[in-house]
Backbone and ligand atoms as CSV (ligand in chain L), in Angstrom:
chain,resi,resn,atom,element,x,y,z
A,1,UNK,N,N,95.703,-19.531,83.381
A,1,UNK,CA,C,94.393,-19.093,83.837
A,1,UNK,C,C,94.277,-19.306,85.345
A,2,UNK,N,N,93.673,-18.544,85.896
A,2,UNK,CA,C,93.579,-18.523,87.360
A,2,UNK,C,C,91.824,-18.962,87.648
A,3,UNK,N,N,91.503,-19.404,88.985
A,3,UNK,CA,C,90.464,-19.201,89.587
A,3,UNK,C,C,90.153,-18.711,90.580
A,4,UNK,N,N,89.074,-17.809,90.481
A,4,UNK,CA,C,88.245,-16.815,91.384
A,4,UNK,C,C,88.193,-17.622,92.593
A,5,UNK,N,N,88.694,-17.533,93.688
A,5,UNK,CA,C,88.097,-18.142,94.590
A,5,UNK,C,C,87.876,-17.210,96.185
A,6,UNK,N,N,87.144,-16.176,95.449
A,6,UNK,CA,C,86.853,-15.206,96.333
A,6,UNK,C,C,85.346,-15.620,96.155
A,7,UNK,N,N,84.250,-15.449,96.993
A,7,UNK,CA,C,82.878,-15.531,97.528
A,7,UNK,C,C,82.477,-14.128,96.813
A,8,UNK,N,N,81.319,-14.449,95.682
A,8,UNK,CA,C,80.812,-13.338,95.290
A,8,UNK,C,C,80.150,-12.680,96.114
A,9,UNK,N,N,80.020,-11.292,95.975
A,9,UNK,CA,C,79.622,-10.069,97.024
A,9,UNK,C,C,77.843,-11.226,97.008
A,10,UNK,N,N,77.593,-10.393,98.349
A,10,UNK,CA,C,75.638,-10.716,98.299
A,10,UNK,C,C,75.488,-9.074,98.884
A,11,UNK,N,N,74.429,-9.160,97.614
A,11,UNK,CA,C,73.413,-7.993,98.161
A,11,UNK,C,C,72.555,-7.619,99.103
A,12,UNK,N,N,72.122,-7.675,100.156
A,12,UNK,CA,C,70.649,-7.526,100.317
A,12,UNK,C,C,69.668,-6.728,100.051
A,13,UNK,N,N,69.046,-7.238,99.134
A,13,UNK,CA,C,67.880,-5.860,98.821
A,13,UNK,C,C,66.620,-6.089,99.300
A,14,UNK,N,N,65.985,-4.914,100.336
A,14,UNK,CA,C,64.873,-4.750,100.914
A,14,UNK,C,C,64.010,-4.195,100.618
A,15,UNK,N,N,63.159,-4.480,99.923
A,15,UNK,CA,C,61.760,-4.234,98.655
A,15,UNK,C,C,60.580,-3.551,99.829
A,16,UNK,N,N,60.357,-2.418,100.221
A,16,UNK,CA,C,59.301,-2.046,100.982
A,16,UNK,C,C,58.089,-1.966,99.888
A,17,UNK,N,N,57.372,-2.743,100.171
A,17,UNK,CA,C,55.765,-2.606,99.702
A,17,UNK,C,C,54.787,-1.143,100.352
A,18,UNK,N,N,54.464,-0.796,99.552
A,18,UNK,CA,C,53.492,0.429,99.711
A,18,UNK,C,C,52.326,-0.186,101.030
A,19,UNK,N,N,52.445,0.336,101.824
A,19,UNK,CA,C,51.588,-0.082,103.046
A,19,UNK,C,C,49.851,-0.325,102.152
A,20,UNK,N,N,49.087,-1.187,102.590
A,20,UNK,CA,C,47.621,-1.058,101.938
A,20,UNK,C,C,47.081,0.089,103.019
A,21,UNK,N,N,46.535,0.691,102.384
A,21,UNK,CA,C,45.235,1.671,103.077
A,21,UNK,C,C,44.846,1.531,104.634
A,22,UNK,N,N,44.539,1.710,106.123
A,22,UNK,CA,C,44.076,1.392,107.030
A,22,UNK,C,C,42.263,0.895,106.369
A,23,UNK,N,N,41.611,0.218,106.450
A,23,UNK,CA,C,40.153,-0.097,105.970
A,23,UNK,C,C,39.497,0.324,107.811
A,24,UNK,N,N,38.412,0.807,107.494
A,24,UNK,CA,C,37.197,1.121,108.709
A,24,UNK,C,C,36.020,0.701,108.273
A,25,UNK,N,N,35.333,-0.141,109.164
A,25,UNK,CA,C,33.938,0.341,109.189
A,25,UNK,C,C,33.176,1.569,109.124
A,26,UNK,N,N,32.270,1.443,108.344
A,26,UNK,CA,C,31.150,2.851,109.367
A,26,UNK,C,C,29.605,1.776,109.739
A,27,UNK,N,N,29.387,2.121,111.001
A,27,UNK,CA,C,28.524,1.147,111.930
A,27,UNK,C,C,27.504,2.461,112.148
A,28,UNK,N,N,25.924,1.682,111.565
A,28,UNK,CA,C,24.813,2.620,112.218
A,28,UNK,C,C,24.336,1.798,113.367
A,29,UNK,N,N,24.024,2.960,114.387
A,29,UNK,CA,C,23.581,2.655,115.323
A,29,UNK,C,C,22.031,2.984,115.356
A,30,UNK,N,N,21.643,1.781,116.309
A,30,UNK,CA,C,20.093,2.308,116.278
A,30,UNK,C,C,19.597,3.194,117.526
A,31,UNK,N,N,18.411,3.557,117.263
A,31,UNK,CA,C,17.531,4.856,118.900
A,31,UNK,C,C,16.234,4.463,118.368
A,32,UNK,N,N,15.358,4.870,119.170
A,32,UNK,CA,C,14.351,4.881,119.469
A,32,UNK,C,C,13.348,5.559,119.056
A,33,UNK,N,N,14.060,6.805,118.492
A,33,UNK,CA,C,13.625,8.321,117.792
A,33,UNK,C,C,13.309,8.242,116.189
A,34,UNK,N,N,14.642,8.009,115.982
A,34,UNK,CA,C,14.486,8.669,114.626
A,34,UNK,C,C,13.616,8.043,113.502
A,35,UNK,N,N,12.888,8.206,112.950
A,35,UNK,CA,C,12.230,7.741,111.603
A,35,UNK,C,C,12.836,6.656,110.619
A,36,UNK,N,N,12.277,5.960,110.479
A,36,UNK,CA,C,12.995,4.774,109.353
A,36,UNK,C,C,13.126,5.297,108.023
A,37,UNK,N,N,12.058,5.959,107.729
A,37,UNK,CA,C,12.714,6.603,106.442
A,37,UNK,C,C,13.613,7.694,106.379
A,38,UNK,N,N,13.895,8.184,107.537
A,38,UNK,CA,C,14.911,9.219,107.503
A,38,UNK,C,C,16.229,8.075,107.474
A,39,UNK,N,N,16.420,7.303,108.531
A,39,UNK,CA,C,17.280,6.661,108.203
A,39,UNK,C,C,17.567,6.151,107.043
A,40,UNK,N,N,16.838,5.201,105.938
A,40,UNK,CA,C,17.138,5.070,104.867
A,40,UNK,C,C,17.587,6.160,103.409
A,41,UNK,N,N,16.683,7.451,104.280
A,41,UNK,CA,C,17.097,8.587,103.193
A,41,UNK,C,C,18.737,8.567,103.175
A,42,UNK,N,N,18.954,8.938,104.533
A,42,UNK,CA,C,20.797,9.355,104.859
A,42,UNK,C,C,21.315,8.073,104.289
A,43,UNK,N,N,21.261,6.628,104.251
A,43,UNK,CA,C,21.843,5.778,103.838
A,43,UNK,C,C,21.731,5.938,102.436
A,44,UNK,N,N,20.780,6.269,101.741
A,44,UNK,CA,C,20.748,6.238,99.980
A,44,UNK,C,C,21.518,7.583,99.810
A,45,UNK,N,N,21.444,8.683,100.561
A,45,UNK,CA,C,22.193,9.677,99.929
A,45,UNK,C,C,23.692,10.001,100.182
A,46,UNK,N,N,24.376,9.760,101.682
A,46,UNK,CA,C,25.498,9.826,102.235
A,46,UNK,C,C,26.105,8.475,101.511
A,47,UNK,N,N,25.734,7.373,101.301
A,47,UNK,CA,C,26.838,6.140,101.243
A,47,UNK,C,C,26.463,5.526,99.621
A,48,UNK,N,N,25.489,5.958,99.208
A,48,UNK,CA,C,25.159,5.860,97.611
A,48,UNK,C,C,25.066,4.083,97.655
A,49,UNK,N,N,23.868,3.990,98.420
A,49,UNK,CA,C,23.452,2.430,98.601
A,49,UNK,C,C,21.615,2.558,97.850
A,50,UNK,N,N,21.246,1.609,97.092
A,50,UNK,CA,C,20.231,1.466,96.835
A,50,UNK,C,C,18.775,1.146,97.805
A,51,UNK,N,N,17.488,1.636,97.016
A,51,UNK,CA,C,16.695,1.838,98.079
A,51,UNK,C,C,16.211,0.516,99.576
A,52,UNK,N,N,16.590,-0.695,98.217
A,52,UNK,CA,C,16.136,-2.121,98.767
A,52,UNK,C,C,17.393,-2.401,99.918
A,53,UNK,N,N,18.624,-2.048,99.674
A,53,UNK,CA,C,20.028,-2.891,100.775
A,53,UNK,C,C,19.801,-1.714,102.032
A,54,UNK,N,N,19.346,-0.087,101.431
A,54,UNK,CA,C,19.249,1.034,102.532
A,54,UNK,C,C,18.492,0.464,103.529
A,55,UNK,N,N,17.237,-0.194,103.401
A,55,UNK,CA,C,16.385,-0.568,103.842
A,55,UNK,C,C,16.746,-1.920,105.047
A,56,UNK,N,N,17.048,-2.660,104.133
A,56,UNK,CA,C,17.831,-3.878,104.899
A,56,UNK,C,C,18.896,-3.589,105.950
A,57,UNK,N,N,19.530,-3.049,105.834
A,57,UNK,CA,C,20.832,-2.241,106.731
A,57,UNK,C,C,20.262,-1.286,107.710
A,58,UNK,N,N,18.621,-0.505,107.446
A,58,UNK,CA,C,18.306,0.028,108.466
A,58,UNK,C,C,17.471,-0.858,109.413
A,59,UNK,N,N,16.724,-1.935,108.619
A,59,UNK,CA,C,15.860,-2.935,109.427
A,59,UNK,C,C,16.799,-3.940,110.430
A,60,UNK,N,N,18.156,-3.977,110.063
A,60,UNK,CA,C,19.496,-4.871,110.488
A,60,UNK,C,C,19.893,-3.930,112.014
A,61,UNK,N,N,20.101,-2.923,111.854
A,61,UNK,CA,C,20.152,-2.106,113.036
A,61,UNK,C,C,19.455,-1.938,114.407
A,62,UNK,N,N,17.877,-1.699,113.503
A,62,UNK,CA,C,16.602,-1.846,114.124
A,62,UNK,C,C,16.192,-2.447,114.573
A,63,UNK,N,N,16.962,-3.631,114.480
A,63,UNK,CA,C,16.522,-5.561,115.354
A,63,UNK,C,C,17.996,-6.007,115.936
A,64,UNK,N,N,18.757,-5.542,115.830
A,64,UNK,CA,C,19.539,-6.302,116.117
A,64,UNK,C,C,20.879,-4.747,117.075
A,65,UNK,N,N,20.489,-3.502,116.994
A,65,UNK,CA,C,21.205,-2.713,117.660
A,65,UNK,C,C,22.280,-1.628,116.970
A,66,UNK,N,N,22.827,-2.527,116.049
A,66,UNK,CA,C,24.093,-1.115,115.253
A,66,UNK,C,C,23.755,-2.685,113.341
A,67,UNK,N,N,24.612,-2.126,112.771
A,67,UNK,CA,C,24.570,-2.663,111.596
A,67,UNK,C,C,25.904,-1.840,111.116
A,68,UNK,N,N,26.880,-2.582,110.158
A,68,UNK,CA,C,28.240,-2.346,109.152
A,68,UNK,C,C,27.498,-1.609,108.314
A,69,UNK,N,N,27.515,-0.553,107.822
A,69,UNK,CA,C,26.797,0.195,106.445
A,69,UNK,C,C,27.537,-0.289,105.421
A,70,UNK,N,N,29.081,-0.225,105.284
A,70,UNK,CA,C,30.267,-0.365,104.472
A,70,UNK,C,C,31.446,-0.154,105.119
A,71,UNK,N,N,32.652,-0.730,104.296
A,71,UNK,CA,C,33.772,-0.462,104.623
A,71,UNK,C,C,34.531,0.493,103.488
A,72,UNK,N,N,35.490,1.701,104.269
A,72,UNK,CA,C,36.510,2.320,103.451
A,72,UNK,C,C,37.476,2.387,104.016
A,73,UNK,N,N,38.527,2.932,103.340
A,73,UNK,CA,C,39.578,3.785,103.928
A,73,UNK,C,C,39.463,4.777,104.994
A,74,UNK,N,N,40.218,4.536,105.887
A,74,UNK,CA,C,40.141,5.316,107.129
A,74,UNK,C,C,39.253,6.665,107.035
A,75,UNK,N,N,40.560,7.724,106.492
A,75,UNK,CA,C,39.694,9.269,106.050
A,75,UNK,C,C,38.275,8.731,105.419
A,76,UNK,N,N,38.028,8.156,104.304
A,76,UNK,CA,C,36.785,8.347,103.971
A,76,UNK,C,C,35.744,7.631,104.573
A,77,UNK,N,N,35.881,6.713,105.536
A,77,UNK,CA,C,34.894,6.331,106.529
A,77,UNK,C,C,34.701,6.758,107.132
A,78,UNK,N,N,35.953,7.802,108.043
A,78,UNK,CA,C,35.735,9.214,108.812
A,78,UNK,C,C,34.707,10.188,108.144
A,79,UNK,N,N,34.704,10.815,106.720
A,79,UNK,CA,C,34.042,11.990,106.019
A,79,UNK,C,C,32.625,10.992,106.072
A,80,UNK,N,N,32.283,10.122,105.681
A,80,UNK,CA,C,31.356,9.582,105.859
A,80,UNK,C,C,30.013,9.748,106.716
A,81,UNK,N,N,30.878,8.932,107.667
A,81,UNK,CA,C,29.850,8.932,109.074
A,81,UNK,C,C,29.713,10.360,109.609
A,82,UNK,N,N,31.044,11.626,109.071
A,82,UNK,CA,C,30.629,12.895,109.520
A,82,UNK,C,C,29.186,13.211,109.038
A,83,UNK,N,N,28.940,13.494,107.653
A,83,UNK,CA,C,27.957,13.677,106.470
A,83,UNK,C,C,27.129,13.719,107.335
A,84,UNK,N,N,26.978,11.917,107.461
A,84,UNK,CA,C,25.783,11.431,107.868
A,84,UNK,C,C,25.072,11.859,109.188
A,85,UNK,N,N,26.206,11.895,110.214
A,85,UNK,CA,C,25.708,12.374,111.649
A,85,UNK,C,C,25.520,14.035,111.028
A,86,UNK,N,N,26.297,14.776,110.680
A,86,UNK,CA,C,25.505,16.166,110.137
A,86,UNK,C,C,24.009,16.140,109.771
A,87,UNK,N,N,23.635,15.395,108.921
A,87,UNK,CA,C,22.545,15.623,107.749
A,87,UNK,C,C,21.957,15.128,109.264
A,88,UNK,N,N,21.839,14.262,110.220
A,88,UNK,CA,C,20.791,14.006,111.121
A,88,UNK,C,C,20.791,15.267,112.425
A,89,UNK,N,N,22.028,15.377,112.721
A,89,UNK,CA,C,22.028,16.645,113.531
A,89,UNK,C,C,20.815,17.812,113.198
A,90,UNK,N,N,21.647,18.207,111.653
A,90,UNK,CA,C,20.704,19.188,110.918
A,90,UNK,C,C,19.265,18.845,110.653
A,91,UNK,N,N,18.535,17.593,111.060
A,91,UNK,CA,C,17.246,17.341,110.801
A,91,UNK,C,C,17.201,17.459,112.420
A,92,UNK,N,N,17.667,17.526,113.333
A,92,UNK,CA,C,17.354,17.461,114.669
A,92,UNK,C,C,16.744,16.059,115.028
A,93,UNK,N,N,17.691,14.913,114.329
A,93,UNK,CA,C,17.357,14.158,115.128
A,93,UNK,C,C,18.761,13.048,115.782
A,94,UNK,N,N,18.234,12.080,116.332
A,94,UNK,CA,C,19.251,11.637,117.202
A,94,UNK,C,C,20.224,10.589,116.866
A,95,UNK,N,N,19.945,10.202,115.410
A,95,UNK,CA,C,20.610,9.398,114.442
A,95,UNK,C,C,21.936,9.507,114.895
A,96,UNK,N,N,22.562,8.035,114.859
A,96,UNK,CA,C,24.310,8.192,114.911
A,96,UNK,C,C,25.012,7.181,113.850
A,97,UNK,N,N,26.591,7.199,113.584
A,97,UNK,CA,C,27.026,6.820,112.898
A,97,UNK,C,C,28.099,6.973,113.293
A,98,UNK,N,N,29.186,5.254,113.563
A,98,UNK,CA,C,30.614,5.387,114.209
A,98,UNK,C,C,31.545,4.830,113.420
A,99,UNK,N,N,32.568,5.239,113.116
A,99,UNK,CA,C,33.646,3.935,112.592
A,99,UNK,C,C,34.306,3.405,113.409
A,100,UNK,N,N,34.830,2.282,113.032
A,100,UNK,CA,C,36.047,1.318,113.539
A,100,UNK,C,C,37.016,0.622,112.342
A,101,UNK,N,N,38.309,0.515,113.065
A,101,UNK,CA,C,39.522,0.023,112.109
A,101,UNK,C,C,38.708,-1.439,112.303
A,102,UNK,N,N,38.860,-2.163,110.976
A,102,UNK,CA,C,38.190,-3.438,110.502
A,102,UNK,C,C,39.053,-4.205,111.235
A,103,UNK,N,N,38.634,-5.593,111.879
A,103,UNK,CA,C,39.774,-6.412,112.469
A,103,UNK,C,C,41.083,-6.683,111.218
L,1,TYC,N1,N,14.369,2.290,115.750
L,1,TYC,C1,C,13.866,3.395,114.961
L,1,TYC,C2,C,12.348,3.444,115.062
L,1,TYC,O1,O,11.750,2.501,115.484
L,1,TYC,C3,C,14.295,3.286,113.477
L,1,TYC,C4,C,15.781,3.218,113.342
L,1,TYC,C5,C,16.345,2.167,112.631
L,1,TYC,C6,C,16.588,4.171,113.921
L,1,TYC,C7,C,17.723,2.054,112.499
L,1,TYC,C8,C,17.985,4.093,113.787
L,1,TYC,O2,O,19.869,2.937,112.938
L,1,TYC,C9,C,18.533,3.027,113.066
L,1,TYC,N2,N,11.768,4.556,114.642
């Protein structure tokens, strides 16, 4: 009988993980103009937030300058804040809505 005394092969195997999603904010900003209930309308209908947090998130803006609405995935925080700045455009008013990549 003999012994192996060769060094078994090594593999290296490099396991790439599926990247996670880029995540964004969408940040309302506040003005001077626009109506509070318009603002809360676009928040209950564009981001499908209830009437009481719509409210809070627009009063958060309103005192304090911009407010986080939510976070998504890049594209859909992009389609988002589009909606939303549309639906205010199309009311003619001066409402805005920005994203940012989340730290
Ligand atoms: N500041 C506006 C007003 O007094 C209301 C408002 C709140 C506008 C939040 C924008 O993101 C906003 N009519």
């Amino acid at each position: 009988m003999t012994t192996d005394t060769t060094t078994p092969e090594l593999k290296t195997v490099t396991k790439t993980k599926p990247e996670r999603p880029k995540l964004h904010k969408v940040l309302l900003l506040n003005d001077d103009y626009t109506p509070r209930e318009f603002v809360v309308r676009v928040l209950k209908s564009v981001f499908r937030i209830g009437g009481e947090t719509a409210y809070t998130i627009m009063m958060t803006a309103h005192q304090k300058g911009s407010c986080v609405v939510s976070v998504y995935p890049a594209q859909i925080a992009e389609t988002k804040a589009n909606a939303a700045n549309a639906m205010a455009e199309d009311a003619g008013q001066p409402l805005q809505f920005t994203t940012e990549p989340e730290e």
